[in-house]
C-alpha positions as CSV (number, residue, x, y, z in Angstrom):
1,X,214.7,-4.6,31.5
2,X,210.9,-4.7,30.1
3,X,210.2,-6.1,26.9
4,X,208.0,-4.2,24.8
5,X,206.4,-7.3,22.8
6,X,207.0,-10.6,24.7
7,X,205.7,-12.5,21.5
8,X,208.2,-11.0,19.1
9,X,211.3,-10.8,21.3
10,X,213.6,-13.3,21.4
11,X,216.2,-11.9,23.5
12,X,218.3,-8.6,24.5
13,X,221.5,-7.8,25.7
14,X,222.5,-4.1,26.1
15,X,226.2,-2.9,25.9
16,X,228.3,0.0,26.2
17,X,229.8,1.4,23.3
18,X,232.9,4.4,23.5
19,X,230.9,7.5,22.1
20,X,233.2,8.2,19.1
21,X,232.7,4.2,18.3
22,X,231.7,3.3,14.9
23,X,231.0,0.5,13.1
24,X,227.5,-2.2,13.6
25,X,226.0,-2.4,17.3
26,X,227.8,-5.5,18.0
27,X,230.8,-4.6,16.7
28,X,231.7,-1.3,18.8
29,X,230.2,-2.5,21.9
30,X,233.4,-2.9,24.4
31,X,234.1,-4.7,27.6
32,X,233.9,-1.7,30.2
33,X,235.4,-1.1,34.2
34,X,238.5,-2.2,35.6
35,X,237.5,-6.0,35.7
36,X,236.7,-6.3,32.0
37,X,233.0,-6.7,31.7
38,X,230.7,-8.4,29.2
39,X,227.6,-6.3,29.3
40,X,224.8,-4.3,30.9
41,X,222.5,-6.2,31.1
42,X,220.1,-8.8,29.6
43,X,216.6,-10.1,29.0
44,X,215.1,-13.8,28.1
45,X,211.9,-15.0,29.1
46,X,211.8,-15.6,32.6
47,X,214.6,-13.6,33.8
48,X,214.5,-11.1,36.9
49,X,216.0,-7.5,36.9
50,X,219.7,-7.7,37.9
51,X,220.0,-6.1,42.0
52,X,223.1,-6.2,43.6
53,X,224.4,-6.2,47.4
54,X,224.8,-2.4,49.3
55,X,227.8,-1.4,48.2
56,X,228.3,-2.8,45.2
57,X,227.5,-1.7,41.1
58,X,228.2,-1.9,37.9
59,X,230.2,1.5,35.8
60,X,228.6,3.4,33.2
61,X,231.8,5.5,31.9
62,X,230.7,9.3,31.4
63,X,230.1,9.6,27.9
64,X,229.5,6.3,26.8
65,X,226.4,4.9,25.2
66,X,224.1,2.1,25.9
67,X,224.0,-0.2,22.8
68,X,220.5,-2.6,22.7
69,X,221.3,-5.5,20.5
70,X,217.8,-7.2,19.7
71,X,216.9,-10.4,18.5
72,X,213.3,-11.5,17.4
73,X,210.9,-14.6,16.6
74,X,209.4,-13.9,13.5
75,X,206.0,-15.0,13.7
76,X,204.9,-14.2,10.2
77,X,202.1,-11.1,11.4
78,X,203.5,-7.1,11.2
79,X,204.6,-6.3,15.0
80,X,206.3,-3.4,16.8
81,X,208.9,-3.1,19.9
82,X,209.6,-0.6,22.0
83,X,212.0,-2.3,24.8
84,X,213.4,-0.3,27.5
85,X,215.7,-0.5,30.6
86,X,215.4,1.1,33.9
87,X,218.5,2.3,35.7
88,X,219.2,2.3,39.4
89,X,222.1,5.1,39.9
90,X,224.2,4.3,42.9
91,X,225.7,7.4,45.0
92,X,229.8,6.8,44.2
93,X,231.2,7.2,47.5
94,X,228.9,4.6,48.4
95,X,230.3,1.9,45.8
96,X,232.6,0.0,47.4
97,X,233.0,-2.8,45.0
98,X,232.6,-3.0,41.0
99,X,230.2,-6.0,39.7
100,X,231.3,-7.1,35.8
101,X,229.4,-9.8,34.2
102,X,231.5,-12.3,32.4
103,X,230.5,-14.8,29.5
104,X,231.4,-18.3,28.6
105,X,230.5,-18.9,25.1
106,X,230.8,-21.6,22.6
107,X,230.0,-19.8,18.7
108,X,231.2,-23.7,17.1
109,X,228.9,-25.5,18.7
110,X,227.7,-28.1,16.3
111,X,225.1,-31.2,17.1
112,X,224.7,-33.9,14.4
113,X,221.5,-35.1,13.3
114,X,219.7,-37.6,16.2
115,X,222.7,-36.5,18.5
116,X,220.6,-37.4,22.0
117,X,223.5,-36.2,24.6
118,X,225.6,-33.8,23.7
119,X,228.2,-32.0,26.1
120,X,230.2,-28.5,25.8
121,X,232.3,-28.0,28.6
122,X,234.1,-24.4,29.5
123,X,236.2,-22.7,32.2
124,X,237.2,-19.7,33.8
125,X,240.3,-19.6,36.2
126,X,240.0,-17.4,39.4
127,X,243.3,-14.9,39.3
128,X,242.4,-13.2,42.4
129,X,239.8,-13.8,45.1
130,X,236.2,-13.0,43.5
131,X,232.5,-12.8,45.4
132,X,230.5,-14.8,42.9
133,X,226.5,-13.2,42.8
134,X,224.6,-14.7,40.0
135,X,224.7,-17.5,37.6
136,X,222.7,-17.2,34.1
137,X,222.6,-20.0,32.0
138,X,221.0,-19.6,28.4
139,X,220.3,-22.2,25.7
140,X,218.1,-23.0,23.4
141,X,215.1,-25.3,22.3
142,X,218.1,-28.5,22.5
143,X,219.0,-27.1,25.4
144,X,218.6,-30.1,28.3
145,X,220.6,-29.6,31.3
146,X,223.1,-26.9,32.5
147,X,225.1,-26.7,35.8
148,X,228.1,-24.3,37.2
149,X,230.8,-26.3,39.1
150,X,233.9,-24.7,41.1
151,X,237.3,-26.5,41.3
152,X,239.3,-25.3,44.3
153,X,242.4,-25.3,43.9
154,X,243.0,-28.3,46.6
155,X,240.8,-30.2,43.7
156,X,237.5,-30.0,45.5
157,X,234.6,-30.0,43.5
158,X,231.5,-28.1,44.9
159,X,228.4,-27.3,42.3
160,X,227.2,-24.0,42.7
161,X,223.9,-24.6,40.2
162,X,222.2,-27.6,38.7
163,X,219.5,-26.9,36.5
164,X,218.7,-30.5,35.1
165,X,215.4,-29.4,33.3
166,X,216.1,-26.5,31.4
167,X,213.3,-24.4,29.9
168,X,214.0,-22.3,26.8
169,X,210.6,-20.3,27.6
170,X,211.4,-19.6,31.5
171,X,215.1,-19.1,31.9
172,X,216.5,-17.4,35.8
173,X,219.0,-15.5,36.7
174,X,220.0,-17.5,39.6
175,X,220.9,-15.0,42.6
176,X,223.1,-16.2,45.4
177,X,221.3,-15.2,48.8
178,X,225.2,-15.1,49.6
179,X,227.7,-13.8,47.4
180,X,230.1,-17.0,47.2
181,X,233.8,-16.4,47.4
182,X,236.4,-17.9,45.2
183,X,240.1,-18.5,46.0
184,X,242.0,-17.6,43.4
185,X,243.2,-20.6,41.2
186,X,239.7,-21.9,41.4
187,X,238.0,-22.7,37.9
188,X,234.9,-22.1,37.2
189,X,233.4,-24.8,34.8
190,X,229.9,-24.9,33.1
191,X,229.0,-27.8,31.3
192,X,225.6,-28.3,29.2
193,X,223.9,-31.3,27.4
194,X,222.0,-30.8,24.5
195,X,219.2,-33.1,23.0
196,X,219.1,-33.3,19.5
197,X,216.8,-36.1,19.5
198,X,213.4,-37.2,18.4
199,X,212.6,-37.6,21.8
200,X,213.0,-34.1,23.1
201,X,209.5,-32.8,22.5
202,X,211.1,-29.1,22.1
203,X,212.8,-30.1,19.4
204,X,211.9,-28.8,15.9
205,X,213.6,-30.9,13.4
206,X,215.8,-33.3,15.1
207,X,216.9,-34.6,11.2
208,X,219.1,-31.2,11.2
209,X,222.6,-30.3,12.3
210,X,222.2,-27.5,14.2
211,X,224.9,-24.7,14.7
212,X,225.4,-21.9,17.2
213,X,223.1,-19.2,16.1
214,X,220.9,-15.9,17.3
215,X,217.9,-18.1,15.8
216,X,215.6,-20.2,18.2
217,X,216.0,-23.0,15.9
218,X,220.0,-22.8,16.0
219,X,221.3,-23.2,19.4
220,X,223.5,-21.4,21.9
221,X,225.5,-22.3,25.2
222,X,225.8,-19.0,26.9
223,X,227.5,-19.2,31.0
224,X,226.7,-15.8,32.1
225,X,227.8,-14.7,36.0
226,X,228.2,-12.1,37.7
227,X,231.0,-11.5,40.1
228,X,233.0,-8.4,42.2
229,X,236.6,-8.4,43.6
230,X,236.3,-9.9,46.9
231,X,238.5,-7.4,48.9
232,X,238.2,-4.0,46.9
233,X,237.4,-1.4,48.7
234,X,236.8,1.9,46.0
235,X,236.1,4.1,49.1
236,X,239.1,3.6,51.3
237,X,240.9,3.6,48.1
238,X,239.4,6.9,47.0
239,X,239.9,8.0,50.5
240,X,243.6,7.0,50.7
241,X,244.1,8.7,47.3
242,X,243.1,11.7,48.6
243,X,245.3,11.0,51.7
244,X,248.3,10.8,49.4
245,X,247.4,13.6,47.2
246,X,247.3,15.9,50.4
247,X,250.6,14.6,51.4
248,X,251.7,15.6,48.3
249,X,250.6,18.7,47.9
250,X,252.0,19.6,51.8
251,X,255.2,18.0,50.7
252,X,255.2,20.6,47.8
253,X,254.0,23.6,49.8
254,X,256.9,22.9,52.4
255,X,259.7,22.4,49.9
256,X,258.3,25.6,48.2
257,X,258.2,27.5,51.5
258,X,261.9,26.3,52.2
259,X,262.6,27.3,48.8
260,X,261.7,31.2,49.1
261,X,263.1,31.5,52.8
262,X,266.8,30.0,51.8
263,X,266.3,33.0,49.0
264,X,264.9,35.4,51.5
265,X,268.0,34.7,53.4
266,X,270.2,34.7,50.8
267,X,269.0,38.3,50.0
268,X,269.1,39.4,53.3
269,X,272.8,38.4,53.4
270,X,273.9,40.0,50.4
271,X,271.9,43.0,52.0
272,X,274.0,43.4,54.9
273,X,277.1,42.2,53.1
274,X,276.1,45.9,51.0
275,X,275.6,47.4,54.2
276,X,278.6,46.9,55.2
């Protein structure tokens, strides 16, 4: 995505919205694909376009719509926006495997006034075995530390990212040079700390509460990642569907041809049966 006013632009997050949806932006965009996921795709400062391996990508359903939610930084001077995205199109029998990006979200976070450390903690259990390609953790100005743990199912712990110095201003999307696999019954957990304090030198008004929120001055705890079904395989699927609808459709054609020639012989029989 490109940002078409860096000072004004908070953030965007682009959806995809059934075309007979109605209703806000927010409200008709949809989870999309066969794995459920969150978005398109997103932009903070900071963040790299979104590339996937050969082979895989995300699905655009014919006919729906691309949905750009915005959010800005009022800076108190008249400005103008013209964001856009750029699009990639993959050739579909060379998809092999669907990406979805999945969210983690905490909307009642809360931090008390002079709250120095404090921790949100969430999780997402692995059903079936999942390639894991990109973290994204997003906070805000209280933001301090972030970091994506997986627990194996034997109770392992491995931690897939630290980031112990968050920056609100210059915030990655954190690609794997490896797509990491999952067992399923693995959780994913993210956990965040948040410095509400007068020490953190980010920190606008540390005599506040401060709430989840699309403002800068609210805060956010946001676990995006991106992930694809370890062992799908679209084109031998698509290939063994046509497989099976060609069986089908010989199975038909024979059982038709056996059809007519028991009637051919039926008639022929009743023929010589008048012959006679």
């Amino acid at each position: 995505m490109y940002p078409g006013n860096r000072k004004a632009l908070h953030h965007c997050t682009v959806f995809l919205s059934p075309a007979n949806a109605t209703g806000n932006a927010e409200g008709v965009a949809v989870e999309q694909g066969t794995l459920g996921s969150f978005c398109l795709a997103t932009y903070t400062p900071g963040t790299t376009p979104a590339a996937f391996p050969a082979g895989m990508a995300k699905l655009i359903p014919a006919g729906w719509r691309l949905v750009f939610v915005l959010h800005y930084v009022t800076s108190g001077a008249a400005a103008t926006d013209r964001t856009s995205i750029g699009l990639k199109f993959a050739e579909p029998s060379s998809v092999r495997q669907e990406v979805a990006t999945k969210l983690l979200a905490d909307l009642d976070l809360t931090l008390a006034p002079f709250e120095a450390d404090h921790v949100i903690e969430q999780t997402w259990r692995v059903e079936r075995d999942v390639l894991l390609l990109s973290m994204f953790p997003h906070m805000h100005l209280r933001g301090r530390s972030f970091q994506y743990d997986a627990v194996y199912p034997n109770g392992a712990v491995e931690t897939l990212l630290s980031v112990p110095n968050y920056d609100f201003n210059w915030q990655h999307r954190y690609i794997l040079a490896t797509p990491k696999r999952l067992p399923a019954g693995t959780t994913l957990r993210c956990t965040a700390h948040y410095d509400n304090s007068a020490a953190n030198p980010n920190n606008p008004a540390p005599q506040l509460t401060v709430h989840a929120g699309k403002l800068t001055t609210d805060e956010m705890f946001n676990a995006y990642f991106d992930f694809a079904l370890a062992d799908e395989d679209r084109v031998a699927a698509a290939r063994w569907a046509a497989i099976r609808r060609g069986i089908v459709f010989t199975a038909a054609a024979i059982a038709a041809l056996a059809l007519l020639l028991r009637r051919h012989r039926q008639v022929s029989g009743k023929a010589l049966a008048a012959g006679e």
